[in-house]
C-alpha positions in Angstrom: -34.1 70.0 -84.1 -32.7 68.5 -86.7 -29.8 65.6 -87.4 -27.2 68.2 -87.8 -28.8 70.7 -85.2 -28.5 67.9 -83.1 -24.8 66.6 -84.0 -23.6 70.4 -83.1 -25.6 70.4 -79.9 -24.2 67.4 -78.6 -20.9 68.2 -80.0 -21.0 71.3 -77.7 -22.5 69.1 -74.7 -19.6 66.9 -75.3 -16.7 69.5 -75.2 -18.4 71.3 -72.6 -18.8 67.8 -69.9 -16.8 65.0 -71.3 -13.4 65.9 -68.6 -16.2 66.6 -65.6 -18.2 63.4 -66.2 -15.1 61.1 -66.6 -14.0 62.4 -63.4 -16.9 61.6 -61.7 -16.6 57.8 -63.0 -13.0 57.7 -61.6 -13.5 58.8 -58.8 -16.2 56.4 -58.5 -14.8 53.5 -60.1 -11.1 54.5 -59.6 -10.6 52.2 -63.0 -9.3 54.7 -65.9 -10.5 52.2 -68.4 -13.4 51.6 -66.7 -14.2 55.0 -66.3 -13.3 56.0 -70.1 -16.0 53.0 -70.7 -18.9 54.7 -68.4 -17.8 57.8 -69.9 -18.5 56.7 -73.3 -21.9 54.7 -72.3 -23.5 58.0 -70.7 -23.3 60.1 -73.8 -24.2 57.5 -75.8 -27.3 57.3 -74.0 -27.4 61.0 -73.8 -27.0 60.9 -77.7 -29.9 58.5 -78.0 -32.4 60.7 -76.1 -31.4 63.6 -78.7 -31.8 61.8 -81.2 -35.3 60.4 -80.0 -36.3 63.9 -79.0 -36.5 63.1 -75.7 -36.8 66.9 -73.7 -33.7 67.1 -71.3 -34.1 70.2 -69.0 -30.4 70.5 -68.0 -27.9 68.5 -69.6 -25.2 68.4 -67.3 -27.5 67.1 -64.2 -28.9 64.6 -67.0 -25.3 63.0 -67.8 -24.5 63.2 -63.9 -27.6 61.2 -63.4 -26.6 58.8 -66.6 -23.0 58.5 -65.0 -24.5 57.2 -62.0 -26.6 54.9 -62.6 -23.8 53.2 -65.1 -21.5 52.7 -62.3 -24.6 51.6 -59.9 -24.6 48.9 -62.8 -21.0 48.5 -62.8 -20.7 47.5 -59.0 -23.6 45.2 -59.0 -22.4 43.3 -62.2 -18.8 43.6 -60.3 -18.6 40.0 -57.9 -14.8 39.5 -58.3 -12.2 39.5 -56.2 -8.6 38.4 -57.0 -5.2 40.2 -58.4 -6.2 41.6 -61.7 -9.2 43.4 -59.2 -7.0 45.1 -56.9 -4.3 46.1 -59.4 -7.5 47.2 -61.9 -8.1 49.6 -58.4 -5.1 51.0 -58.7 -2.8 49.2 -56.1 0.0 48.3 -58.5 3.2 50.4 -57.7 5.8 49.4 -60.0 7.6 51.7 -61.1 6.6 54.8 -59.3 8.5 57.5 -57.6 8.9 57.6 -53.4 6.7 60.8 -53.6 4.1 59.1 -56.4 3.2 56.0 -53.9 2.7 58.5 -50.6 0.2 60.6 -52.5 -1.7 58.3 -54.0 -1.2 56.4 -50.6 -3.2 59.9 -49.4 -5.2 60.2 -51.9 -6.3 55.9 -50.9 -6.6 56.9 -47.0 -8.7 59.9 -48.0 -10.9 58.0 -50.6 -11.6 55.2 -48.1 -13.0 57.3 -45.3 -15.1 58.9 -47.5 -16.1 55.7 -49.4 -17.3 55.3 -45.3 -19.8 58.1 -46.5 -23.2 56.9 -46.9 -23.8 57.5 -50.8 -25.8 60.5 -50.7 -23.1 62.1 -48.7 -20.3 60.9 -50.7 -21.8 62.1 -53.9 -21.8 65.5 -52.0 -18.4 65.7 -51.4 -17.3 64.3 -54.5 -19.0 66.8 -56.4 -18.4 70.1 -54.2 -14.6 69.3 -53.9 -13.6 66.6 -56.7 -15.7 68.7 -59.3 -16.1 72.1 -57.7 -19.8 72.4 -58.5 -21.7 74.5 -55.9 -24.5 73.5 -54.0 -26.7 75.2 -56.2 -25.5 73.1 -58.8 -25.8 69.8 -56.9 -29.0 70.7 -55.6 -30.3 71.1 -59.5 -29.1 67.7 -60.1 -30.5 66.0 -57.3 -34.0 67.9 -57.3 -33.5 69.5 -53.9 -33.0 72.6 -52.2 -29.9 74.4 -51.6 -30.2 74.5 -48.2 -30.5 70.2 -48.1 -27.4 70.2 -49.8 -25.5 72.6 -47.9 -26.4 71.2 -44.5 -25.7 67.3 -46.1 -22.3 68.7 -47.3 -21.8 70.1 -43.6 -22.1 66.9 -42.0 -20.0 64.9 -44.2 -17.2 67.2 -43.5 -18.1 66.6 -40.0 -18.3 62.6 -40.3 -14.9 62.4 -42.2 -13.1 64.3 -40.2 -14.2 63.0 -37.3 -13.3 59.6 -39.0 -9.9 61.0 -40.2 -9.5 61.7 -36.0 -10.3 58.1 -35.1 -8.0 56.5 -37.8 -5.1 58.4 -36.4 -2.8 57.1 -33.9 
């Protein structure tokens, strides 16, 4: 393939993933900057294997797997913990609606049981109901079989609601 080939193709790539894998690093990082940083880094690297002709057998699974081992990075580089840290997180209300503060107050209960999750079953859940890929999908990107995936997913759901039950009063 050629430069141009190449520019198109990742062009496409781009388009096609960029929303998807930015998700995926908020959800992970819940940092918009942060996650417009990872964002960036993974299809630069992604660009640097076209360019070096490295064979990539399914690009989405490929920037998935890129995405996640930047923000593996990013939390062992990460050792702070002060003020700009938790209002970088997201905890920072000003100015928000009554209705904007209890659903991201939701959305924070929710995220924190299933941060709970060990990470092979958070991953699951984040990609079947964050990005709505099917367990097909997932099982493509993490080399396994449908079925692993679909009984992993199955007790996840089980674990978080059965820590959702324990966490109410």
């Amino acid at each position: 393939m050629d430069q141009n080939e190449a520019k198109a193709y990742f062009l496409s790539i781009y388009d096609k993933h960029a929303d998807e894998i930015f998700r995926f690093c908020f959800m992970k990082v819940s940092n918009k900057e942060k996650a417009e940083d990872l964002t960036q880094e993974a299809f630069m690297r992604y660009w640097q294997s076209l360019r070096t002709g490295e064979p990539v057998r399914n690009d989405r699974a490929f920037l998935y797997t890129l995405a996640r081992n930047l923000v593996i990075d990013w939390y062992r580089k990460k050792k702070e913990s002060s003020l700009d840290v938790i209002q970088e997180a997201g905890i920072d209300f000003a100015g928000e609606g009554r209705a904007d503060v209890e659903q991201a107050a939701q959305m924070n209960e929710v995220m924190a049981v299933v941060n709970q999750l060990d990470e092979p079953s958070r991953d699951v859940i984040l990609l079947r109901f964050v990005e709505g890929w099917s367990p097909q999908q997932i099982a493509e990107l993490n080399h396994e079989s449908a079925n692993a995936v679909s009984v992993r997913l199955n007790r996840a759901i089980k674990k978080v609601q059965e820590l959702i039950h324990a966490t109410q009063p």
